[in-house]
C-alpha positions, 0 to 999 in steps of 0.5 A: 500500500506504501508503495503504491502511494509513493508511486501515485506522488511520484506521478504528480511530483518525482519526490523519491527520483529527487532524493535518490539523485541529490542525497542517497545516491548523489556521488561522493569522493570516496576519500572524504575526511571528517574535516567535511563533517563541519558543513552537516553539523553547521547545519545542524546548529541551524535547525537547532537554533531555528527552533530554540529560537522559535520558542523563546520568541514566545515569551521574549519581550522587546522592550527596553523596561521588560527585556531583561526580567522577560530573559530571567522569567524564561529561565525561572519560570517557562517550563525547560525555560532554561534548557532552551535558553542554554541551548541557544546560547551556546549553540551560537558558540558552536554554529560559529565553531563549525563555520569558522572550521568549515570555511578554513577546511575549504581554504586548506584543501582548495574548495573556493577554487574553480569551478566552486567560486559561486559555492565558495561566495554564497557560503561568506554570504551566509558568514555575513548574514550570520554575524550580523544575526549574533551580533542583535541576538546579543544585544537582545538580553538587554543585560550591560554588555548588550547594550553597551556593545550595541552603542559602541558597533553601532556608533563605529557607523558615524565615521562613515563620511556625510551620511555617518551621524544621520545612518547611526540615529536611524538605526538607533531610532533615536538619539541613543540606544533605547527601546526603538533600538532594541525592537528593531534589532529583535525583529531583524533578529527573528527574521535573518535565520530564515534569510540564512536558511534560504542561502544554505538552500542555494548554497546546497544546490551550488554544491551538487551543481558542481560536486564536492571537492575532495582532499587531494583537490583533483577532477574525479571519474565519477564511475571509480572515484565515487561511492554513494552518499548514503549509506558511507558518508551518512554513517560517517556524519551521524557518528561526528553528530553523536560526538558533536553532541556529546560535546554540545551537552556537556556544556548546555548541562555542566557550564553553560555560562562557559561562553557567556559574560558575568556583566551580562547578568546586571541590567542594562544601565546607561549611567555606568559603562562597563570596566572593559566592553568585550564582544562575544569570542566569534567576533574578537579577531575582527574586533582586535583588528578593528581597535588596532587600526582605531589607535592609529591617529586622526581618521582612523576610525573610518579606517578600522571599519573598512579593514574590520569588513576587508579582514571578511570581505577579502575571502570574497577575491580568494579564488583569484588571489590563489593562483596556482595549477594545484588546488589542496595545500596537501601538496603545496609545502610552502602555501601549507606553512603559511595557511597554518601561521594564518591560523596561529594569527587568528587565536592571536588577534582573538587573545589581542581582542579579549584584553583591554586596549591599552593592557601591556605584556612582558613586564610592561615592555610590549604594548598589546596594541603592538602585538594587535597591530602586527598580527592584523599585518599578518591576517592581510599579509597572508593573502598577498603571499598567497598571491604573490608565490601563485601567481609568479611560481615561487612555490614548486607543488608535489606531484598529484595523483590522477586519480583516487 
């Protein structure tokens, strides 16, 4: 009866011959690594967020009297009230984890190159999409470092020439961080994840345009390279969910306040500015290239956002900046010593972001605005390099295989 079911739906919409060529037997590089688990569990984190989101809509209050004591109703009073908060919460940390890890995952071995520069571009469409929706979901508990971490981004759009001052009261709503402020930032909170949802989508269909990459970063023959979707690489990403959650649980159950700040717990007060004003870890290497530009004198400000938006927009040109005839750094020595400096860099403009601006190290000797400085030199420096030893053959790649 089942199947004469599926066969009167299949006559009208072809949903089974759908799902046989796009996920049970859509072809996959046979030697995949779990470093392509990431894009699965990022979208896992989405659906998790969607519907913990979804949920404490329900009774969230944006408005500036009521936000903070709504937040601490959902976690007193809403039955499991607290498990979705927790959930929330910490699901950003770890939707961004999974991001960052899928975007350098496809940096290493070659996923931005031709012919997946579309695929490679709707996936930092969907990073853009994604910080500004965390950045309003943080304002949202109205707690001191939410609203104090409103006024200063948002303020950061006053050094944009003419239009600065009017662009910062219209986001606002008014002359300050207020009740219009938080409403509008709720609403486009609400609204993004579903934006996002919609990329992914086309994200999705650009990836089985042209087919995943693989570790070796070569054209494969689809009839003795590839292996069927489900059940090998289904397999391979329920068992990194299991782990993922395990991981996830841990600290949704054990130390849910891990990521969370302690200033976050007080109201919001305009009358009293926190010691130090600290975004959330995702956005703290941009925030340390931000402040290490700001620091450097007249109109510096108007220059700290444009290289605070360049340090993302420039992954935009990546597939033109690498130029060379091998795609996965796997057989390209001198571009895998440089990824791999890149990535030290990123931890250290995080470490720079997280401390006070003017604090200093080595007994006093070495201002950490120094330290900020030198490493966003090494962020943009790493693609010029890469421009530079692909497109004038500086580097000599290994041999690459033919095949699988």
């Amino acid at each position: 009866m089942s199947k004469s079911i599926m066969d009167w739906v299949d006559a009208r919409l072809p949903v089974t011959a759908l799902i046989k060529s796009q996920a049970t037997e859509y072809p996959t590089p046979k030697n995949l690594n779990y470093w392509w688990v990431f894009g699965s569990l990022a979208l896992f984190c989405l659906i998790v967020m969607l519907l913990t989101g979804l949920f404490l809509a329900m009774h969230y209050k944006p408005d500036a009297n009521l936000a903070f004591d709504a937040v601490e109703h959902i976690m007193r009073d809403v039955n499991y009230g607290w498990l979705l908060r927790y959930m929330h919460a910490n699901g950003a940390t770890f939707f961004f984890m999974t991001v960052y890890i899928h975007i350098l995952r496809g940096m290493y071995y070659g996923s931005h190159r031709a012919p997946r520069e579309i695929l490679w571009w709707f996936g930092i469409i969907i990073f853009f999409l994604l910080m500004a929706t965390a950045f309003m979901g943080y304002v949202l508990p109205w707690g001191q470092m939410s609203y104090w971490g409103a006024a200063v981004i948002t303020n950061l759009m006053s050094a944009i020439p003419v239009v600065g001052e009017e662009l910062v009261v219209w986001i606002w709503g008014g002359f300050a961080v207020g009740d219009p402020t938080l409403n509008r930032f709720f609403a486009l909170h609400f609204l993004l994840p579903f934006v996002i949802f919609g990329v992914v989508i086309v994200h999705l269909w650009a990836l089985h345009a042209v087919h995943s990459n693989n570790p070796d970063g070569i054209e494969l023959d689809e009839h003795k390279d590839t292996i069927p979707f489900h059940p090998y690489i289904t397999i391979k990403d329920l068992f990194s969910m299991g782990v993922f959650l395990l991981v996830y649980c841990a600290f949704v159950f054990f130390i849910p306040n891990f990521f969370l700040e302690p200033d976050n717990y007080i109201p919001a007060n305009p009358m009293q500015t926190p010691a130090h004003i600290v975004p959330e870890w995702y956005f703290l290497p941009f925030y340390a290239i931000l402040r290490s530009i700001d620091f450097l004198g007249s109109y510096s400000k108007l220059a700290g956002v444009i290289a605070m938006i360049a340090a993302i927009a420039i992954l935009f040109i990546l597939p033109f900046l690498d130029r060379s005839p091998v795609r996965s750094f796997r057989y390209r020595p001198l571009s895998r010593q440089l990824f791999w400096i890149f990535v030290i860099d990123c931890f250290l403009l995080g470490w720079v972001g997280y401390n006070p601006a003017d604090a200093t190290r080595f007994n006093g000797a070495l201002p950490l605005i120094v330290v900020g400085r030198t490493c966003t030199a090494i962020y943009f420096g790493y693609f010029i390099l890469l421009w530079i030893i692909t497109a004038f053959d500086i580097e000599k790649p290994q041999p690459v295989p033919k095949s699988l």
